[in-house]
C-alpha positions in Angstrom: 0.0 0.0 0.0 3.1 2.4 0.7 4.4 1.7 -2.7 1.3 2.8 -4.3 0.8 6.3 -2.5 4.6 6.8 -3.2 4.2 5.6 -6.6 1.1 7.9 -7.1 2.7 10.9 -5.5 5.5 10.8 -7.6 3.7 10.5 -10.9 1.4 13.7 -10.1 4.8 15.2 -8.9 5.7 14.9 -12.6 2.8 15.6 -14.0 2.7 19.1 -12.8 6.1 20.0 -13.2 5.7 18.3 -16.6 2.8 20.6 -17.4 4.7 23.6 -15.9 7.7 23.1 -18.6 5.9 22.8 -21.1 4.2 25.9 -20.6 7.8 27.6 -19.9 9.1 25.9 -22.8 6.5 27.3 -25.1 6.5 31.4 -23.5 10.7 30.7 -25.0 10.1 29.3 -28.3 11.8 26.2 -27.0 11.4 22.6 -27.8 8.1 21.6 -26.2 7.0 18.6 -24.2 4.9 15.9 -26.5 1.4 16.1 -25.7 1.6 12.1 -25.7 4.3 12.5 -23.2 1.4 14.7 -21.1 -1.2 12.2 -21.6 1.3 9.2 -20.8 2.2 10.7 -17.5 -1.5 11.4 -16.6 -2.5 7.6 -17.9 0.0 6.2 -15.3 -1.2 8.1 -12.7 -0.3 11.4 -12.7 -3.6 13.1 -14.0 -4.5 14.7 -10.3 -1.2 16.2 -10.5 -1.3 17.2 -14.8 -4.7 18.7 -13.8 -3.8 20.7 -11.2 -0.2 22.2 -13.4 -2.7 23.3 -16.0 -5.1 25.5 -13.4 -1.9 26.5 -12.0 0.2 27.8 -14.9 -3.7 28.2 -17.1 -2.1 25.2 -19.9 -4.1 23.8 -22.0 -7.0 24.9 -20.7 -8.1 25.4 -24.7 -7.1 22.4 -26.0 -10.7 20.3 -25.8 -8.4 17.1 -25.9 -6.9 18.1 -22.2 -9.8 19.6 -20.8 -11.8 16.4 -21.3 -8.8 13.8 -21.6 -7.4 14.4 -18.3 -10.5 14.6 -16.4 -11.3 11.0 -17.7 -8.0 10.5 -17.1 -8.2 11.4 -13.0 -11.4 8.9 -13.1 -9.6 6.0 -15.0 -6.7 6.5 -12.4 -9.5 6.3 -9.8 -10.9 3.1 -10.6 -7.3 1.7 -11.2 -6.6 2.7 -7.6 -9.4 1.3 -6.2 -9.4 -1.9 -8.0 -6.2 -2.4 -6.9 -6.8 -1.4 -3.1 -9.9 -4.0 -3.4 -8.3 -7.1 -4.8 -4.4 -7.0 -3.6 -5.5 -7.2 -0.3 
């Protein structure tokens, strides 16, 4: 159970500051993060932490794909979590 909240902490860890570079990243004209990378972060259980770097830093806020994807995202994660709680016990 440890391993999970770790686990789960550290993906939403990335998430946001994920979210946050790539927002940096794109005021500089610099290389930007790939949206898949985004969306892979926030599929392996970073999506709390993805949603909360784009109220934060107001990221992709416009972009229909990230204000519905990572929503769903935060409810697959969830399920996942719970399912997991439930029947590795």
């Amino acid at each position: 159970m440890n391993i999970l909240l770790i686990y789960l902490i550290v993906m939403n860890i990335w998430g946001f500051i994920r979210m946050g570079q790539d927002k940096r990243y794109a005021k500089k004209s610099r290389q930007r993060v790939p949206e898949k990378q985004l969306f892979l972060i926030a599929l392996l259980g970073g999506a709390v932490g993805g949603w909360i770097g784009m109220r934060v830093w107001h990221h992709k806020t416009k972009h229909r794909s990230f204000t519905i994807g990572i929503p769903l995202l935060i409810i697959f994660n969830a399920a996942v979590v719970y399912l997991m709680i439930r029947f590795l016990k």
